[in-house]
N, C-alpha and C positions, 0 to 999 in steps of 0.2 A: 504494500500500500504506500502510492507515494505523499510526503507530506503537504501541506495546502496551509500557506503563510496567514498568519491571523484567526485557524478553523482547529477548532478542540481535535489535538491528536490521540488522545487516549484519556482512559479514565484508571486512577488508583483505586483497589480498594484496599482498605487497613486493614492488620491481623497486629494483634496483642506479644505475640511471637510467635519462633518458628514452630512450637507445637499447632498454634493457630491455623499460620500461613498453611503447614501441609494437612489442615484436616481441610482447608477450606478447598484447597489445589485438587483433596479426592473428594471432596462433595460434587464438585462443580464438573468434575471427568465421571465421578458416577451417574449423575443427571442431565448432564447434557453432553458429555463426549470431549470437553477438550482437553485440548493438550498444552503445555509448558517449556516456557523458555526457559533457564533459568539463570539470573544475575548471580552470582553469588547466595549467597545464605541467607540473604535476607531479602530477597526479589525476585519475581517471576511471572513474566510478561502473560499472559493466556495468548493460546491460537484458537482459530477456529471460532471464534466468541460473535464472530460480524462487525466487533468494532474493536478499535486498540483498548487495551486494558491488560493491568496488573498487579499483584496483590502484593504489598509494601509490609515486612515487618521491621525496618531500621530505625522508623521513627515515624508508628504511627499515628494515626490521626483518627477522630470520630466517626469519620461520615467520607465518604469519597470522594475520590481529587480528579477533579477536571483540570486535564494538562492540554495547554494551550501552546503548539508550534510557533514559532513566527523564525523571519529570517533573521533581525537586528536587533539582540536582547537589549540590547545597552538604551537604545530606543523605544522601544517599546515599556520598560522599564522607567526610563523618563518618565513617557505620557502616563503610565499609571498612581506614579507619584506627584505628578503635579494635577491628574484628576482628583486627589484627594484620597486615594487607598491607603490601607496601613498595610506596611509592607510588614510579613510573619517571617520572611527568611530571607534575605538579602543573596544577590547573586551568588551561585556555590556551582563547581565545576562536577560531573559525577558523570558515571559510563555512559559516554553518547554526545556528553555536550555541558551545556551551562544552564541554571536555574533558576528561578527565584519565585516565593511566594507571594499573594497577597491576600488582602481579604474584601470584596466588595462592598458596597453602601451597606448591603444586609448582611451583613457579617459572613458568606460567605467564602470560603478558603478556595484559591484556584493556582494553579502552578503555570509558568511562562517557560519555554525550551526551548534551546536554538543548537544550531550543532556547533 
């Protein structure tokens, strides 16, 4: 799937740990058949799902992360902060590219990626 600058590339979803992450990894291949990339020990992308997504035990979070592509983090990043977001994690480099959190007007949490 290729990426598309400015359009949700995948979605997180949280696990508490790895005990979590792999019960959720065989829930979701028991009931719907997919299959896994996997990052390291504490990450692993889903295949087969219809959309990007994956299940994060490094440092989770409550509720699912809409991670948002774009080409120019640095920019984009700008305009987020000068619309008024609160930024929850400041640019951070990880496997693939560069990051950063925010949280929108309704509190909430979305992630921005660039390679």
């Amino acid at each position: 799937m290729s990426k598309v600058n400015n359009h949700i590339d995948y979605i997180e979803f949280p696990a508490k740990s790895m005990k979590e992450l792999n019960a959720v990894k065989d829930f979701f291949t028991e009931v719907f058949g997919w299959s896994y990339q996997q990052w390291g020990d504490d990450y692993a992308d889903t295949n087969d799902s219809g959309v990007g997504s994956g299940i994060n035990a490094e440092d989770p979070a409550t509720a699912p992360l809409p991670v948002i592509y774009v080409s120019d983090i640095q920019a984009v990043y700008d305009r987020v902060k000068a619309a008024g977001a609160t930024i929850t994690k400041e640019i951070f480099d990880f496997p693939g590219g560069k990051r950063f959190h925010f949280q929108d007007p309704a509190g909430n949490e979305l992630a921005v990626w660039s390679e």
